[in-house]
C-alpha positions as CSV (number, residue, x, y, z in Angstrom):
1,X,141.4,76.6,200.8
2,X,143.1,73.2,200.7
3,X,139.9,71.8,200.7
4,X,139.1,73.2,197.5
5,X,142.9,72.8,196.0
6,X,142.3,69.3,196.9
7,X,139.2,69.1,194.5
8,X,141.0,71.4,191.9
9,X,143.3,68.6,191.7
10,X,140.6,65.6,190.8
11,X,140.1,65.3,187.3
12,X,136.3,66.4,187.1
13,X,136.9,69.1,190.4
14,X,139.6,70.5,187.9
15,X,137.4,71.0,184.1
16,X,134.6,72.1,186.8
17,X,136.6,74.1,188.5
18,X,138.0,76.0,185.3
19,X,134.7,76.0,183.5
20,X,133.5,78.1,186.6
21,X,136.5,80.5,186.3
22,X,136.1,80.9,183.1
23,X,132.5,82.5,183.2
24,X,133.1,84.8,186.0
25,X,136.1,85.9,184.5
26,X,133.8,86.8,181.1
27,X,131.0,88.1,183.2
28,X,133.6,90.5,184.9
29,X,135.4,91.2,181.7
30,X,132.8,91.4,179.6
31,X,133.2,95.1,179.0
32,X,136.4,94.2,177.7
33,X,136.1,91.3,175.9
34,X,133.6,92.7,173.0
35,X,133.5,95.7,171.4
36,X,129.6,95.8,171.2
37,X,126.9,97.0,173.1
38,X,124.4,94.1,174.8
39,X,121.9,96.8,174.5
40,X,122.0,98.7,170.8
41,X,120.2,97.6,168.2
42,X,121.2,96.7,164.5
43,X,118.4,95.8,162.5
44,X,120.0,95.0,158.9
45,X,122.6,92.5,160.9
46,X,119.1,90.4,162.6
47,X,119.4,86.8,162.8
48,X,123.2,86.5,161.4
49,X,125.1,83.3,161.6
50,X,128.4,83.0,163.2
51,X,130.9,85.0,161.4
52,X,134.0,86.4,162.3
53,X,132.4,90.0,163.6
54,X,129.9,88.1,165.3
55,X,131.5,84.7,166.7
56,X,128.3,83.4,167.7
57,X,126.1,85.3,165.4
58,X,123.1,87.7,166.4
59,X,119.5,87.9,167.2
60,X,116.1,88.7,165.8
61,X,117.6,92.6,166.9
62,X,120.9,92.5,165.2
63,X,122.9,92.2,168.8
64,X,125.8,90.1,169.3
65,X,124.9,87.2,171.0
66,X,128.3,86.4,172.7
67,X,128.0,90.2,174.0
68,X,124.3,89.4,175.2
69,X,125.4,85.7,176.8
70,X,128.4,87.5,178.5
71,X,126.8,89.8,180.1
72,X,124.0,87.9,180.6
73,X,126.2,85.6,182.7
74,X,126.8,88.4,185.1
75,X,123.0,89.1,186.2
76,X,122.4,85.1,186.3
77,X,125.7,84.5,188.1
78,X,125.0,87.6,190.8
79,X,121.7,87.0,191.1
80,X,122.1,83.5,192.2
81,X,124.7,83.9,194.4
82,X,123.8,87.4,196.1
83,X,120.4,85.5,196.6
84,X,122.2,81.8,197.9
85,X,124.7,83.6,200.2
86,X,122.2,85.9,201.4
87,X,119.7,82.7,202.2
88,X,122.4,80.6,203.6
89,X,123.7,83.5,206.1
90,X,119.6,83.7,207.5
91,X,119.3,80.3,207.2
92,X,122.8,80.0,209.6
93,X,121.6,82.7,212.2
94,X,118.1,81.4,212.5
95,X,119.6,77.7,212.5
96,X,121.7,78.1,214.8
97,X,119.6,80.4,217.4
98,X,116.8,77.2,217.1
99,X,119.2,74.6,218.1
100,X,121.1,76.2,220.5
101,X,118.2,78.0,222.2
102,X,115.4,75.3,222.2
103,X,112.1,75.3,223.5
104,X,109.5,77.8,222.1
105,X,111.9,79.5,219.9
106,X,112.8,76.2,218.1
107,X,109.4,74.8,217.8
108,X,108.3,78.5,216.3
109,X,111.3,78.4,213.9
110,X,111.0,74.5,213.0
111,X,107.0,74.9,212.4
112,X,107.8,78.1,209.9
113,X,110.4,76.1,208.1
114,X,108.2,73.1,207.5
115,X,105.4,75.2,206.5
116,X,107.9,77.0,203.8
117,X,109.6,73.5,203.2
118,X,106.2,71.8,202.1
119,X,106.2,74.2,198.4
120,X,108.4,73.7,196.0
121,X,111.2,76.4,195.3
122,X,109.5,77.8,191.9
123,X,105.7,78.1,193.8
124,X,107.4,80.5,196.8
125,X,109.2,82.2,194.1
126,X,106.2,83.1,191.2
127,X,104.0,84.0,195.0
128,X,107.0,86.6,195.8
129,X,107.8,87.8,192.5
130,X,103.7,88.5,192.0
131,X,104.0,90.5,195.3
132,X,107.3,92.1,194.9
133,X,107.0,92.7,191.1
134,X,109.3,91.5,188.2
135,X,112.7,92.8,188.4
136,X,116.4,91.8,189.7
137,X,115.5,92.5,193.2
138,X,112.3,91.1,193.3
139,X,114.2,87.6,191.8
140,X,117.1,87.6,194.6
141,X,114.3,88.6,197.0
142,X,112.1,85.3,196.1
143,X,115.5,82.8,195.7
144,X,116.7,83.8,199.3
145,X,113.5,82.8,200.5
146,X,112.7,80.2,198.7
147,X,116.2,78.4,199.7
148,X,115.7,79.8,203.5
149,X,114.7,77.0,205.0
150,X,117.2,74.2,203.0
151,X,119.9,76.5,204.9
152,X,117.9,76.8,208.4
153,X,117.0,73.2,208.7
154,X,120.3,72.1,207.9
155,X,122.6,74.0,210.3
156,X,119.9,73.8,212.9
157,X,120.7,70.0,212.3
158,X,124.2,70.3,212.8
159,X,124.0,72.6,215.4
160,X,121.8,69.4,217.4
161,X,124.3,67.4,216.5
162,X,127.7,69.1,217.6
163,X,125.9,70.7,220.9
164,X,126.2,67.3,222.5
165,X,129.5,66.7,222.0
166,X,132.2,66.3,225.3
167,X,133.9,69.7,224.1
168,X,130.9,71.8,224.1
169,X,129.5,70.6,227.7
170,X,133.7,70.4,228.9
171,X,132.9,74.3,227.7
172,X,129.5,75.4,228.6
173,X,130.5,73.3,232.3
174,X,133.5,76.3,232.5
175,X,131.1,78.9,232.5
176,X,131.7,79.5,228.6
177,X,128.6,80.9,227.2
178,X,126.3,80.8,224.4
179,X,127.7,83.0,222.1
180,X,131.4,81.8,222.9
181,X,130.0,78.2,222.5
182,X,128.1,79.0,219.0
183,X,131.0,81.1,217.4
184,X,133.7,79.7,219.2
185,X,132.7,76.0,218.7
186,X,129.3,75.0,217.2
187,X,129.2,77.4,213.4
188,X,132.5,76.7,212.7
189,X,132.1,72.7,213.0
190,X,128.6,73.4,210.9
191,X,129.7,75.6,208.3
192,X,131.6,73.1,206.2
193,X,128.5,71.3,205.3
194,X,126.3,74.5,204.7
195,X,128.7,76.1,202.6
196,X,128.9,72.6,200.5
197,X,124.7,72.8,200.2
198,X,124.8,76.3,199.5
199,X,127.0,76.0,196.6
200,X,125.2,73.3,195.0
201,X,121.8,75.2,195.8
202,X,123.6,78.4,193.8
203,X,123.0,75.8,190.7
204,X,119.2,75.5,191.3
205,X,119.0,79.1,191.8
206,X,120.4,79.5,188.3
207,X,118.1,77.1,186.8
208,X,115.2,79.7,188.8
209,X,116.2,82.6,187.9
210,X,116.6,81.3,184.4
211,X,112.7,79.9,185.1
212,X,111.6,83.1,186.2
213,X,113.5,85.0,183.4
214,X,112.1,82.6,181.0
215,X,108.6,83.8,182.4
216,X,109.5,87.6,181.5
217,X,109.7,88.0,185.9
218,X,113.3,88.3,185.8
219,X,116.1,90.7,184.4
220,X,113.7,93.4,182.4
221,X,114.3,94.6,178.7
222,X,116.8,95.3,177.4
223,X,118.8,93.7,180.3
224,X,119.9,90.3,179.3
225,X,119.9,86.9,181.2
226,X,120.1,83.6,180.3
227,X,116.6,83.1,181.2
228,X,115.3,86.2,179.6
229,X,117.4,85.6,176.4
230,X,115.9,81.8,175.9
231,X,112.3,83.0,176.3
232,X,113.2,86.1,173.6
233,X,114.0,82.9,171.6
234,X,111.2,80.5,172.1
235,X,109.4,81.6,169.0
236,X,112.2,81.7,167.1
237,X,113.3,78.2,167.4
238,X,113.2,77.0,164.1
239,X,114.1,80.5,162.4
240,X,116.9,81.1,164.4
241,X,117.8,78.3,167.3
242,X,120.9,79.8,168.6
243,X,119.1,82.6,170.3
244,X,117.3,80.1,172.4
245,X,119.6,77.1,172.2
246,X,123.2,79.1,173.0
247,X,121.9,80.6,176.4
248,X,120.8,77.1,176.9
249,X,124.1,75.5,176.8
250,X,125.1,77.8,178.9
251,X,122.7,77.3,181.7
252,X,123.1,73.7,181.7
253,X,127.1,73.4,181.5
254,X,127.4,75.6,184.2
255,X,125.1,74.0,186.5
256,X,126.5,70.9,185.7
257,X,130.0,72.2,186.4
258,X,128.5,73.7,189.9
259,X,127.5,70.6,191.1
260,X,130.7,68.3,189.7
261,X,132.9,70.6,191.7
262,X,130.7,70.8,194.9
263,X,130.9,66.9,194.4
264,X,134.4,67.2,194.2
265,X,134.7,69.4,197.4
266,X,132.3,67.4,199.3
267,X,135.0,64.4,199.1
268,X,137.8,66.6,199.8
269,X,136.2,67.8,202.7
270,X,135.0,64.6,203.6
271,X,132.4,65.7,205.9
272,X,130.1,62.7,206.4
273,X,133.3,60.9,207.8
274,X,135.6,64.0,209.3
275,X,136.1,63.6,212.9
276,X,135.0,67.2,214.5
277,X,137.0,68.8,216.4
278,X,136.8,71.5,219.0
């Protein structure tokens, strides 16, 4: 928690930082914060401007498209990071079993992860969403995979690095063991720097689920996403750009904002210098 007062206090950690509140707090409140439905249709009021019943105007269905982004931000935002946090607690068990166990087990685990680590994020993700099928679960399913091994090589890493350390073999040489030594010692000195990577990751897992929404393998009609919205307004770029353009901006601001912060906590944390400590 100081840690991330300490980058609430930079100037880029703070705007960040409040942009980020700011959208959970309309995902979570959406219900509240507009009168309309993200889901009813209004046909006479299709492709309105920005007026002051609709602040951001409508689409080619006559819905409001603040309601639609709003809500929208809450299957984007909990997709992503259900899916990151989800990824990066596998990633931490099957990390941390690897480099404390050694031998077979981490040779197994290291091969597995290369083999996953060689495709790009998007290819695992279409290949699981084919299998699984289109859907919310079938996204989180494919972004916890896909970000599996980012998670397992790096606390495996850190696991490797910290094992070696005086206090850990002062430990293990009291008869402390393993799982004393991994919980008492070794995840807490690695779970700084994973928690760092996985918030940044939960940026590029908004930019995929946006890709796979965009792809009409997300969020399903009428459920909206920011992905799923853009596509909706693909064809209608020069008719009505807002419908593609708004959700947009909203994508790209807040993964900007993601990473600006986690660059911000990063330095506050100061992990590539912090001394560790048992």
């Amino acid at each position: 928690m100081r840690a991330v007062l300490s980058a609430l206090r930079t100037p880029k950690g703070g705007i960040a930082g409040l942009w980020l509140v700011l959208v959970a707090l309309g995902a979570v409140l959406a219900p509240w914060l507009t009168s309309y439905a993200f889901d009813i249709q209004d046909l006479p009021s299709a492709y309105q401007g920005p007026s002051a019943a609709h602040w951001l105007g409508t689409d080619e269905f006559g819905r409001d498209l603040l309601t639609r982004i709003l809500y929208g931000a809450r299957v984007s935002l909990s997709v992503s990071g259900i899916s990151i946090g989800v990824s990066v607690f596998a990633g931490m068990v099957l990390g941390a079993a690897a480099g404390l166990i050694g031998g077979a087990f981490d040779r197994a685990v290291t091969i597995c992860v290369d083999l996953t680590w060689s495709f790009p994020e998007i290819l695992i993700a279409l290949i699981l969403v084919a299998i699984i099928g289109p859907g919310i679960a079938g996204t989180m399913a494919a972004i916890a995979v896909a970000y599996l091994a980012q998670f397992t090589r790096l606390t495996r890493a850190q696991i490797l690095a910290i094992k070696g350390e005086t206090y850990v073999e002062a430990a293990r040489s009291m008869g402390a063991s393993n799982l004393f030594l991994l919980f008492r010692h070794l995840l807490p000195n690695a779970l700084a720097p994973v928690l760092v990577a996985g918030m940044l990751a939960t940026g590029d897992a908004i930019i995929l689920e946006a890709t796979l929404g965009f792809f009409g393998l997300g969020a399903q009609p009428p459920t909206p996403s920011w992905g799923a919205m853009m596509a909706a307004g693909s064809a209608l770029l020069f008719k009505a750009p807002g419908i593609i353009v708004l959700p947009g901006v909203a994508v790209a601001v807040t993964v900007v904002a993601i990473n600006l912060f986690g660059d911000a906590l990063v330095r506050a944390l100061d992990i590539k210098t912090r001394p560790r400590e048992g």
